[in-house]
C-alpha positions in Angstrom: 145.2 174.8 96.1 144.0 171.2 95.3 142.4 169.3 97.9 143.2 165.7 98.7 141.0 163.3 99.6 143.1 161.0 101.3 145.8 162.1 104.1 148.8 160.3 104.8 148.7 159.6 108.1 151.8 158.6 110.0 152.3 156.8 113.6 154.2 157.8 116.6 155.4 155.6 119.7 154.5 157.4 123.1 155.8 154.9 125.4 154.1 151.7 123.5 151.3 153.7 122.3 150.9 154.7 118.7 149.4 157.7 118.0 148.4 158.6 114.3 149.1 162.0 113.4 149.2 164.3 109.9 150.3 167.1 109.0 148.0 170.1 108.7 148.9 170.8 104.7 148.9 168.1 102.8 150.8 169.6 99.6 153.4 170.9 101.1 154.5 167.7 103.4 156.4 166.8 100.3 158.4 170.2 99.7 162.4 170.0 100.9 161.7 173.8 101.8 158.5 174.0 103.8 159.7 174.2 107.6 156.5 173.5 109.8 155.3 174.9 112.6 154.0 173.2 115.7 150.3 173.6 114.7 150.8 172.0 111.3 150.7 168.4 113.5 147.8 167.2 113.7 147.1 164.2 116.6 144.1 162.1 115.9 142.1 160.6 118.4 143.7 162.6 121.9 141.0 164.4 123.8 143.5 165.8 126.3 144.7 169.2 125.5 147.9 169.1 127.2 149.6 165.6 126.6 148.4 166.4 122.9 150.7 169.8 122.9 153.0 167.3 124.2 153.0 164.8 121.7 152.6 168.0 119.4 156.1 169.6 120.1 157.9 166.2 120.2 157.1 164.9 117.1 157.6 168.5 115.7 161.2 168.5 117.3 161.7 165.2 116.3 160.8 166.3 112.1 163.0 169.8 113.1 166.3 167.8 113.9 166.3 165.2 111.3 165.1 167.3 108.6 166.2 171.0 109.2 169.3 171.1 111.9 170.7 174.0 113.5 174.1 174.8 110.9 176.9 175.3 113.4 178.2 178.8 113.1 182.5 179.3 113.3 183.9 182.5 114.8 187.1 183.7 115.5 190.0 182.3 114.6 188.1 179.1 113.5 186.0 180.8 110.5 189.6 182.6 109.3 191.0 179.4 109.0 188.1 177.5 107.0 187.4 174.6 109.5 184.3 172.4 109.6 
């Protein structure tokens, strides 16, 4: 895998606060595919564990729903009869 010397590095508002984050693989940031996990965010710059996990899962959840949502699944007589 090629290495990149420069990351893109996005920003995040945490209540007025930005907080510059990146994700862990570089390459892959740009594939349609590649669903990420929580530990591919990187924060930079928070030295406390816990609001960074935070921060972590948010902006992970945030990526998730935009990028990736849940497919609504029909049953029963809905499915038979083809709505959406």
């Amino acid at each position: 895998m090629k290495k990149m010397k420069d990351k893109v590095i996005f920003g995040y508002d945490n209540n007025g606060t930005n907080i510059e984050w990146y994700w862990s693989d570089q390459e892959k940031q740009y594939w349609k595919t590649w669903k990420p996990k929580v530990k591919d965010v990187l924060v930079i710059g928070l030295t406390n564990k816990k609001e960074k996990r935070i921060i972590q899962q948010e902006i992970w959840e945030g990526y998730m729903e935009s990028e990736h949502p849940k497919k609504e699944k029909l049953t029963g007589m809905f499915k038979e009869r083809g709505y959406r």
